[in-house]
N, C-alpha and C positions, 0 to 999 in steps of 0.2 A: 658188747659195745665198749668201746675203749674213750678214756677219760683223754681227751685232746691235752699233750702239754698245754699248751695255753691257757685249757682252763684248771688246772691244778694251778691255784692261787693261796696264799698263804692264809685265809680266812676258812678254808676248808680244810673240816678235820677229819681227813679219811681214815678208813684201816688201815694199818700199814702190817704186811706182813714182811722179814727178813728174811734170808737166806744167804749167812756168811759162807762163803768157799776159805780152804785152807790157804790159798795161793791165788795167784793173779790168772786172771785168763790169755788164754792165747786168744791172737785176731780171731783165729776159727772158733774157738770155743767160743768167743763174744757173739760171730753172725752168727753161728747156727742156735746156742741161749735167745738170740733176740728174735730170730724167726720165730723158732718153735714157742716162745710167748706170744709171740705178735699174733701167731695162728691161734692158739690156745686162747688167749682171752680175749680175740674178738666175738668167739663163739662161747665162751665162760658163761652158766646160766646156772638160780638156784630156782628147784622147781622150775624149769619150764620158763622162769621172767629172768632176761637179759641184766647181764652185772658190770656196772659200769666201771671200767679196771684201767691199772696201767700200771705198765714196769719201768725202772731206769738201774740199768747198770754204772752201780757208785764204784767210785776210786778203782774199778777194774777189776773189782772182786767180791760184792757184793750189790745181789738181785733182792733189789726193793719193788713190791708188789703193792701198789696201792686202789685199793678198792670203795668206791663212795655208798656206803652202805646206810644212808639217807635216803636214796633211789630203791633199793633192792637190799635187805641183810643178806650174806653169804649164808648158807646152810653148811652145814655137817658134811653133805654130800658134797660139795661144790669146793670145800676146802679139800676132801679129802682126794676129788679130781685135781684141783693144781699139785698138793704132795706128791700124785703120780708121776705129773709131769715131772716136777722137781727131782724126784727117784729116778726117772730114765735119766735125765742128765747127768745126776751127780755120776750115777753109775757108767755113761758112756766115757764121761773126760773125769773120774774119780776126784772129784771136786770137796768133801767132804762137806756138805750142805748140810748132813744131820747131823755130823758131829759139833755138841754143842761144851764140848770138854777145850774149849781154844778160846786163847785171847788173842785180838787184834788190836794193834797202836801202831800210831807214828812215830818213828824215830828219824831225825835226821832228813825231814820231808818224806822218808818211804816208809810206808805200809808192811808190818811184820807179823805175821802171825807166829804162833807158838803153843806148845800143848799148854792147856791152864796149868798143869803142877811146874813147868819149866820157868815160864810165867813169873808164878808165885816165890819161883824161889830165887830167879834174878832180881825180883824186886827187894826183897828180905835178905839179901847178898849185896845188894847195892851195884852190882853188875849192871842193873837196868837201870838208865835214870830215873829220876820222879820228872823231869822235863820231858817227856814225854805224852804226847795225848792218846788217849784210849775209846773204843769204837766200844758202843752199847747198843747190843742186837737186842734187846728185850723192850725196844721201843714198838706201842702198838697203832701210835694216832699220828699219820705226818705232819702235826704242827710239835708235838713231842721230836720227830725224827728228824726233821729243821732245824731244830735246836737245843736240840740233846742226844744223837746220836756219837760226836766227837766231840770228847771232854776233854780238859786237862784232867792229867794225871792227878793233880788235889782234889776235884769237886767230880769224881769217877766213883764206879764202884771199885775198882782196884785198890782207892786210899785204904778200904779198910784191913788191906793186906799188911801184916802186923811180923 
């Protein structure tokens, strides 16, 4: 069963599961990611009881999965069916969804990824601004992913880059 935009309200504090890509999607890569969720977690179940979910594709490059686990907790199994999914994708348009060795930020109004050690070292180089805002995939409750997934570059995990 899928969570109606409408009713994903900011008072609700759902799972939030991420899935950063290296790169931005193509139109195709976006219909066919959105089908293949929209099929997948209409039918999304732990044990047998319906999981009340929903995805939204951010900035065009990252698949936020939000699931109200108030209604139903996800099981083991049940996360470990959506990872599937997520593995045939990344593997069909080599999206790099499990590489978790990447930083994402804005620069400049656009979205830039980078391997984290390239990262680290434009920052430590001064190459990369600190005016820049930085994406933080380790958000797990969408009221946390509202308003702390893009930080500035000061109040980020990146400041601690020394």
């Amino acid at each position: 069963m899928k969570i109606e935009e409408s009713n994903i309200v900011e008072t609700s504090d759902y799972r939030v599961i991420i899935y950063p890509a290296s790169r931005p999607f193509t139109a195709k890569e976006s219909k066919t990611i959105a089908e293949r969720l929209y099929d997948f977690l209409g039918d999304w179940a732990a044990h047998g009881k319906e999981l009340s979910s929903s995805f939204k594709i951010e900035k065009n490059q990252f698949i936020i999965i939000c699931v109200d686990e108030e209604k139903e907790v996800a099981s083991g199994c049940s996360i470990d069916a959506l990872g599937k999914v997520m593995r045939e994708l990344d593997s069909e348009f080599e999206l790099g969804l499990f590489d978790r060795m990447k930083a994402s930020f804005v620069e400049n109004g656009e979205v830039k990824t980078l391997k984290l050690i390239d990262f680290k070292n434009k920052v430590r180089s001064g190459e990369l601004s600190k005016d820049i805002e930085v994406f933080d995939f380790s958000k797990n409750t969408y009221l946390d992913f509202l308003s702390h997934f893009l930080q500035p570059f000061s109040r980020s995990w990146a400041s601690t880059i020394s």
